[in-house]
N, C-alpha and C positions, 0 to 999 in steps of 0.2 A: 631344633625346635625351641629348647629351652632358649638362646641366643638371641632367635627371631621377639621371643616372647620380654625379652629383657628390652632388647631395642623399640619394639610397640610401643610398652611402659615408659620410656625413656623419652620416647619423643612426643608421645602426650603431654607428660610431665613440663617440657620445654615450650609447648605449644598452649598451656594452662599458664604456663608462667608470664607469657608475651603477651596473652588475651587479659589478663587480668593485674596490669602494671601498676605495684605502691607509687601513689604521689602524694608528697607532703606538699600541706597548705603551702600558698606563696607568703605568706603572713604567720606566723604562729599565732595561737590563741590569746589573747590579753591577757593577765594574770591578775586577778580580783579587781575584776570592772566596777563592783558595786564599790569597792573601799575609794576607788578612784572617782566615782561619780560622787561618793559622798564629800571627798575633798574639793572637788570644782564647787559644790554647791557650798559650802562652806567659804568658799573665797570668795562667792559671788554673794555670799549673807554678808560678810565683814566688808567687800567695797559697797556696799547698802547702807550699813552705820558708819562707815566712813564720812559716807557722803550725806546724811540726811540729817535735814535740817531741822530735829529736837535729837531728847535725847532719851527717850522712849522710857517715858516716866522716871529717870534714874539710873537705871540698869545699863546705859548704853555703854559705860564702860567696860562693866565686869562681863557684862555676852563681848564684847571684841576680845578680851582676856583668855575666858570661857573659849571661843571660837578660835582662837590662835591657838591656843594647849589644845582642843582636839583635832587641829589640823597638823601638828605637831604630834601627838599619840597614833595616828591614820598611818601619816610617812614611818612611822618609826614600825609599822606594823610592816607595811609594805618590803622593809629590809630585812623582815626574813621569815621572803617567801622560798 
């Protein structure tokens, strides 16, 4: 009886496990999408003052400056995740 009752458990157990099979993503998750969307935008601000034709009262230097050191701090953050 006891035997019977082990193998019951057993192959339920087996039958639980094939009904309901782990699968990992095909892709794993990104890793800090926001820190990375902030960077794309950021590069897509600096080819803007790159390209545009004043220089935005003054400043356009030191925001390209400004915008190079925080896309520079972002990456640097990103190494260690």
């Amino acid at each position: 009886m006891k035997l019977k009752l082990t193998r019951l458990l057993a192959g339920a157990v087996v039958l639980l496990a094939l009904a309901f099979p782990v699968t990992m993503p095909a892709n794993p998750p990104e890793h800090h999408p926001e820190i990375r969307q902030a960077i794309a935008a950021l590069r897509r601000a600096r080819e803007h003052m790159d390209h545009a034709a004043h220089d935005f009262g003054g400043h356009r230097v030191e925001a390209i400056r400004a915008t190079d050191e925080a896309i520079r701090q972002l990456e640097i953050c990103l190494k260690y995740d």
